[in-house]
N, CA, C and O atoms as a printed pandas DataFrame, in Angstrom:
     atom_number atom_name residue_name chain_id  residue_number  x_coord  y_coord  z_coord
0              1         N          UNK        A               1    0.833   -1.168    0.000
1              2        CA          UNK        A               1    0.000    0.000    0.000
2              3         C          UNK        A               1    0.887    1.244    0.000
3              4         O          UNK        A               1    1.478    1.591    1.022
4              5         N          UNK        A               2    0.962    1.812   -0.981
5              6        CA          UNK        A               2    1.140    3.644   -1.143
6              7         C          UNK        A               2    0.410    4.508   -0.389
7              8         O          UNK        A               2   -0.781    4.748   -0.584
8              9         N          UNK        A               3    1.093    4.986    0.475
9             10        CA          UNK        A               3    0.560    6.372    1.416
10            11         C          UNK        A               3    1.414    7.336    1.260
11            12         O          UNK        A               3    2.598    7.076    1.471
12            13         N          UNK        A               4    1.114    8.380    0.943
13            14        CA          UNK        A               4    1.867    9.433    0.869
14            15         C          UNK        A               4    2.713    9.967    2.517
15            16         O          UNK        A               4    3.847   10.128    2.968
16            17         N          UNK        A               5    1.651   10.048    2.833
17            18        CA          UNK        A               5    1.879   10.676    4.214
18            19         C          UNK        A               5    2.750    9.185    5.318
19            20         O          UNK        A               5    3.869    9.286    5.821
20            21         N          UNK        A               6    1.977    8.143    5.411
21            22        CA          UNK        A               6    3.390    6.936    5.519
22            23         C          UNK        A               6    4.865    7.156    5.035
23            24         O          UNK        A               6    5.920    6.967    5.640
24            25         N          UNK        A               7    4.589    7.682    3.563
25            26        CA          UNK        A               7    5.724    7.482    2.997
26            27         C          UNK        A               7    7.180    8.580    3.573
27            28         O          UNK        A               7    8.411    8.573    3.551
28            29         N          UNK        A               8    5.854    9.572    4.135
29            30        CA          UNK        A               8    6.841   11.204    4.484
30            31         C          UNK        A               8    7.311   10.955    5.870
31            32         O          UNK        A               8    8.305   11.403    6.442
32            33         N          UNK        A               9    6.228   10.007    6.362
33            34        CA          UNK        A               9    6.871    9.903    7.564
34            35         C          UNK        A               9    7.931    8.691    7.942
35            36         O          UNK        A               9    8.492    8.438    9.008
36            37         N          UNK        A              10    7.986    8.024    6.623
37            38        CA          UNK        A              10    9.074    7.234    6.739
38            39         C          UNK        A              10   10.772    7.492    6.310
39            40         O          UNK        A              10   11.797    6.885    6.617
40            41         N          UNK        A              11   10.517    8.639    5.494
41            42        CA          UNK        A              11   11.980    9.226    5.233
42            43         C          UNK        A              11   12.061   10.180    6.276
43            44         O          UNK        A              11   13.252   10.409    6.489
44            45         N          UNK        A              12   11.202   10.946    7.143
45            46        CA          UNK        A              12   11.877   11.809    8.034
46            47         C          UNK        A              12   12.648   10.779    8.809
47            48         O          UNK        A              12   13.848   10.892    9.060
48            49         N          UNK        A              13   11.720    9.534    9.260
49            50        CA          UNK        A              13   12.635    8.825   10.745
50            51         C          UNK        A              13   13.889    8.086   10.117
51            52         O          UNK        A              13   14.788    7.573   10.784
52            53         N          UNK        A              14   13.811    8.109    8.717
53            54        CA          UNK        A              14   15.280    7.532    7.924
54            55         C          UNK        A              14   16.173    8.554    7.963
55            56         O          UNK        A              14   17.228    8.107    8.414
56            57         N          UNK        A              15   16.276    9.878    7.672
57            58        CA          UNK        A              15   16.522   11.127    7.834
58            59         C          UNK        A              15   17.034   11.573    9.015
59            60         O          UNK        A              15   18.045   12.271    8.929
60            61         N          UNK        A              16   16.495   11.297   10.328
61            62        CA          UNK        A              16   16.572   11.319   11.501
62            63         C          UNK        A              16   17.901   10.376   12.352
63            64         O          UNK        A              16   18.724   10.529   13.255
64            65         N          UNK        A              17   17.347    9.132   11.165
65            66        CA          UNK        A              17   18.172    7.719   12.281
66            67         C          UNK        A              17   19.581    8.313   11.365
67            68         O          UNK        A              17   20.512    8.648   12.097
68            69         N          UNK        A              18   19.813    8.467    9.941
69            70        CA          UNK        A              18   21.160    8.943    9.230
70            71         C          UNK        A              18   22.102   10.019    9.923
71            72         O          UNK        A              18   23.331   10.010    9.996
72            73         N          UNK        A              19   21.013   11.131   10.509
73            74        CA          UNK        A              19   21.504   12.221   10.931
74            75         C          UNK        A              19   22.606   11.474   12.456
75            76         O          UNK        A              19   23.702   11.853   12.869
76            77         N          UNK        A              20   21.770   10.410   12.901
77            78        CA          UNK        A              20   22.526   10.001   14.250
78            79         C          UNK        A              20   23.254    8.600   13.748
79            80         O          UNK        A              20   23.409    7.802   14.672
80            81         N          UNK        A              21   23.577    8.297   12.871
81            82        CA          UNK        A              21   24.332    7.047   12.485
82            83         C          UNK        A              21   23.743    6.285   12.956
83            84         O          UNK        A              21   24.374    5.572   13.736
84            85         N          UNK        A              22   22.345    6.001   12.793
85            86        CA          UNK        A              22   21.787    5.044   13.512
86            87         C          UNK        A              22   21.410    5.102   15.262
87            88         O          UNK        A              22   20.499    4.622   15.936
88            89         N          UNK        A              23   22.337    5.750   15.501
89            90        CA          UNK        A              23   22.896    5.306   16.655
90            91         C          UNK        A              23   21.728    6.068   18.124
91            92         O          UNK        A              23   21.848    7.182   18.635
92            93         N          UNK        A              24   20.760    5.065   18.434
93            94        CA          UNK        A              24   20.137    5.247   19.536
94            95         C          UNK        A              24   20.284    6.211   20.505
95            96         O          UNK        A              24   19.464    7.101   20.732
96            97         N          UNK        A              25   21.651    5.983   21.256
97            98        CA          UNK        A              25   22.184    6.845   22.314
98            99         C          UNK        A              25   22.251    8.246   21.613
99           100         O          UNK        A              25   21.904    9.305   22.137
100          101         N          UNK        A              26   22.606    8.134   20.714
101          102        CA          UNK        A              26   23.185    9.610   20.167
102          103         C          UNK        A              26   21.935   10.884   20.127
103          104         O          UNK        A              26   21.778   12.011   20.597
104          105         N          UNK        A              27   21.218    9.953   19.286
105          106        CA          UNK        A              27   19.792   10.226   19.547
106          107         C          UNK        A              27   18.699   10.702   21.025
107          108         O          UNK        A              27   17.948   11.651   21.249
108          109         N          UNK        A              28   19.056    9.647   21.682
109          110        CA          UNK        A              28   18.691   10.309   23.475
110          111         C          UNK        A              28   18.862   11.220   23.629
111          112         O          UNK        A              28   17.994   11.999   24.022
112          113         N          UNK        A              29   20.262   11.594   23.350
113          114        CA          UNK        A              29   21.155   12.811   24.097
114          115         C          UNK        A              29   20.882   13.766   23.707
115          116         O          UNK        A              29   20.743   14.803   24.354
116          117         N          UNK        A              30   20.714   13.570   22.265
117          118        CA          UNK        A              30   20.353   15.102   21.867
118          119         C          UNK        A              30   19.299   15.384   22.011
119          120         O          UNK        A              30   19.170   16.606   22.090
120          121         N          UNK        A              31   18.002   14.598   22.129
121          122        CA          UNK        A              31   16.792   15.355   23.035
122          123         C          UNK        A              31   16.538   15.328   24.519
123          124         O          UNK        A              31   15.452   15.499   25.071
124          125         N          UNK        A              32   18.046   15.018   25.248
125          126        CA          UNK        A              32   17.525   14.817   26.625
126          127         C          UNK        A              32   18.375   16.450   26.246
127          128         O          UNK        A              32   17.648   17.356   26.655
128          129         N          UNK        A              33   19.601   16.971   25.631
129          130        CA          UNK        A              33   20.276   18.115   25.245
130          131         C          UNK        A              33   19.325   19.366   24.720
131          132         O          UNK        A              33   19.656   20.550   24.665
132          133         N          UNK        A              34   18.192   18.844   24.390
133          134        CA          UNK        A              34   17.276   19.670   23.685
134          135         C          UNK        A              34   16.188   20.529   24.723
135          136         O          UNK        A              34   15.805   21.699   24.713
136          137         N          UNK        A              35   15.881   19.333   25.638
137          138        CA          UNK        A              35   14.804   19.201   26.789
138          139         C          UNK        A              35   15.715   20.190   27.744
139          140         O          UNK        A              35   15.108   21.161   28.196
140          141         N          UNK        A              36   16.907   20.071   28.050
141          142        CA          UNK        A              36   17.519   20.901   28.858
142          143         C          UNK        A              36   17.649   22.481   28.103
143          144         O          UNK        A              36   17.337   23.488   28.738
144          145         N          UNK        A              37   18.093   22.544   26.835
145          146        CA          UNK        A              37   17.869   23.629   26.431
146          147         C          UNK        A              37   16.327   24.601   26.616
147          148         O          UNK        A              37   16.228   25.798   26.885
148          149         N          UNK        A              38   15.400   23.740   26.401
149          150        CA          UNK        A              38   14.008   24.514   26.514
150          151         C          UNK        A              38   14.110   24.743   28.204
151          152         O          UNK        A              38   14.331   25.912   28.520
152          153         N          UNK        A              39   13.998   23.931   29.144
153          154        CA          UNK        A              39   13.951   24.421   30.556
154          155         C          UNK        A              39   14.870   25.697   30.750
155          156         O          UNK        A              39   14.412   26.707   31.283
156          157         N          UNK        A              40   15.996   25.635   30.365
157          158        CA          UNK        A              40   17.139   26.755   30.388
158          159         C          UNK        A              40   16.230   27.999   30.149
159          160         O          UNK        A              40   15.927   28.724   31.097
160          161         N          UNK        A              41   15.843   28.217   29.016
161          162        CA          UNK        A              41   14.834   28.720   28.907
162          163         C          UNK        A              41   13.735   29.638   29.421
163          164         O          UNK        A              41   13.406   30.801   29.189
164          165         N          UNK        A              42   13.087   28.200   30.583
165          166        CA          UNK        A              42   11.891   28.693   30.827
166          167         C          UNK        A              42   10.815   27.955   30.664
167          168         O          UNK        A              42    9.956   27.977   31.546
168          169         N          UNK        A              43   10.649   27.178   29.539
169          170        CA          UNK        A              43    9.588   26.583   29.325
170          171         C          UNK        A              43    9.536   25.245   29.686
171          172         O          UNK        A              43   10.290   24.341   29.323
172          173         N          UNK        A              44    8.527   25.194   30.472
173          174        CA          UNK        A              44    8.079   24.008   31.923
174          175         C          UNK        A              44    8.056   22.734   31.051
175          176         O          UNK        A              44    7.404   23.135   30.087
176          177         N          UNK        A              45    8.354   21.487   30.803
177          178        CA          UNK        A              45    8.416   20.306   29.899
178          179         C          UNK        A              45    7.218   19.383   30.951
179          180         O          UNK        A              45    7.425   19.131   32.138
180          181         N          UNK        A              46    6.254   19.074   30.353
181          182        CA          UNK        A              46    5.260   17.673   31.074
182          183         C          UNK        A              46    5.912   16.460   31.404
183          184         O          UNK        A              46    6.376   16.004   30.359
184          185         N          UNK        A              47    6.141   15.794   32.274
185          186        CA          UNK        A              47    6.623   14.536   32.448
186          187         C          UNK        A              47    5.267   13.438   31.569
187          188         O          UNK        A              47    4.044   13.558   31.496
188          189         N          UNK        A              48    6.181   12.474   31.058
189          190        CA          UNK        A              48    5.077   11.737   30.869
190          191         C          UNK        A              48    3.815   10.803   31.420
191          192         O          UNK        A              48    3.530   11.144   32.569
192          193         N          UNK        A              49    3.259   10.084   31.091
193          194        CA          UNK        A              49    2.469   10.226   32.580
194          195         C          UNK        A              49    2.823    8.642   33.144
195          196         O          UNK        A              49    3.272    7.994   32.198
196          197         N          UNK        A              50    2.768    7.970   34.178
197          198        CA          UNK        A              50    2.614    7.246   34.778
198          199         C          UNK        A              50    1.752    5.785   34.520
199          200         O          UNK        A              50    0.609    5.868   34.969
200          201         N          UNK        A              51    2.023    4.667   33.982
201          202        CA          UNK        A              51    1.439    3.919   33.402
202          203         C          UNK        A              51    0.672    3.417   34.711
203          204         O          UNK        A              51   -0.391    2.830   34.507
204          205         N          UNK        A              52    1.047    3.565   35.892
205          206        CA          UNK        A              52   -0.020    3.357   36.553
206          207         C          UNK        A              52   -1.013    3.823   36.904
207          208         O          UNK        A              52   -2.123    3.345   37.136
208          209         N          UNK        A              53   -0.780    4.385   36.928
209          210        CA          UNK        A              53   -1.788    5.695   36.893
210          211         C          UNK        A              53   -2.884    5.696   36.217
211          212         O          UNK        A              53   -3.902    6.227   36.660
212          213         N          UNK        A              54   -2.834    5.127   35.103
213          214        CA          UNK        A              54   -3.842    5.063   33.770
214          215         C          UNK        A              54   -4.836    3.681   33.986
215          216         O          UNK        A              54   -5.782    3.379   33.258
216          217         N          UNK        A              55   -4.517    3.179   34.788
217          218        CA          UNK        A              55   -5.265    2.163   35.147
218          219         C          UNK        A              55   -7.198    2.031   34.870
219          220         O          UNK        A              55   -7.970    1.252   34.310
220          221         N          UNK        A              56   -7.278    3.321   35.661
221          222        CA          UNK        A              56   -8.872    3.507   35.164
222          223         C          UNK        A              56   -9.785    4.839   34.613
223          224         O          UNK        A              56  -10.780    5.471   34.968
224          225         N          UNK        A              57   -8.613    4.845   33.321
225          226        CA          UNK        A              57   -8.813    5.627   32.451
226          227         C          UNK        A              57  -10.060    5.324   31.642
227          228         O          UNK        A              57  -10.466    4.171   31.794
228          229         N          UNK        A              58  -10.815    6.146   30.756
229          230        CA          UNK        A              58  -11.873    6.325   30.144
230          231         C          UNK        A              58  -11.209    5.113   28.738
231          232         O          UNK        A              58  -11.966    4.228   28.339
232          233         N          UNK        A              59  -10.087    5.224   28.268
233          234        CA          UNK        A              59   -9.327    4.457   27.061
234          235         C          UNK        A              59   -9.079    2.770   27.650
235          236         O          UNK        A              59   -9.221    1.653   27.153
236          237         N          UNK        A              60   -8.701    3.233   28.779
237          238        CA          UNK        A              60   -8.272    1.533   29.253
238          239         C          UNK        A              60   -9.407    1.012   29.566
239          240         O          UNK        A              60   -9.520   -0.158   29.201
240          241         N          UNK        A              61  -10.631    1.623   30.321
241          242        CA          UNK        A              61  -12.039    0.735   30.495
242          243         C          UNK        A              61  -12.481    0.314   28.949
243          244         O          UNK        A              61  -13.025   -0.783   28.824
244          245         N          UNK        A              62  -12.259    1.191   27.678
245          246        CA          UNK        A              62  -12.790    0.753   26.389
246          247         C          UNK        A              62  -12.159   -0.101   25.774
247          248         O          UNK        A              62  -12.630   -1.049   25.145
248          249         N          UNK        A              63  -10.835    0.239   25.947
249          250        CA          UNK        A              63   -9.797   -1.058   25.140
250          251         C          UNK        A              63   -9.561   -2.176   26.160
251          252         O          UNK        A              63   -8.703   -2.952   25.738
252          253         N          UNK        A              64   -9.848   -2.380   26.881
253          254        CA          UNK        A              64  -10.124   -3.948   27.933
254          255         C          UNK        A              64  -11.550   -4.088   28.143
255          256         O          UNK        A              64  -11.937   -5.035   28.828
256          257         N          UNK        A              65  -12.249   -3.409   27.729
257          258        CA          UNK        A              65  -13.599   -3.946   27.758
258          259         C          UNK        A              65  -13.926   -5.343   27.331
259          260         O          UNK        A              65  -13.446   -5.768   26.280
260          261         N          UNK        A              66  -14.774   -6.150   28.133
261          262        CA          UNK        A              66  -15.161   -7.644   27.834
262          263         C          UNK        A              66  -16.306   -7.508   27.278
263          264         O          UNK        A              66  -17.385   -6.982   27.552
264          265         N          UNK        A              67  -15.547   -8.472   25.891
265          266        CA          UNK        A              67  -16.910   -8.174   25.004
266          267         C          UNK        A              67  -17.933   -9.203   24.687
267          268         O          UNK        A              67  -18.923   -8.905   24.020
């Protein structure tokens, strides 16, 4: 299947992984490097949220719903 928009979003993360030689870590750093730059800043970053937490969410009662 041809998707355009698949397709765009598959050369950015090719684009992305080239820019870091692949390389995972490299990748971290520069948005854990990025994340510190914005706080430097000023601007407050959300933690993500807590998978426990989500336990009895409006999404998790629908997607575990017994059907």
């Amino acid at each position: 299947m041809n998707d355009e928009i698949i397709t765009e979003v598959r050369s950015i993360k090719d684009a992305i992984g080239a820019k870091f030689n692949y390389d995972l870590r490299a990748l971290f750093e520069d948005i854990k490097r990025g994340e510190a730059e914005l706080q430097a800043r000023g601007i407050h970053l959300i933690p993500p949220p807590n998978p426990a937490s989500l336990t009895n969410t409006a999404l998790q009662r629908t997607r575990f719903a017994r059907r």
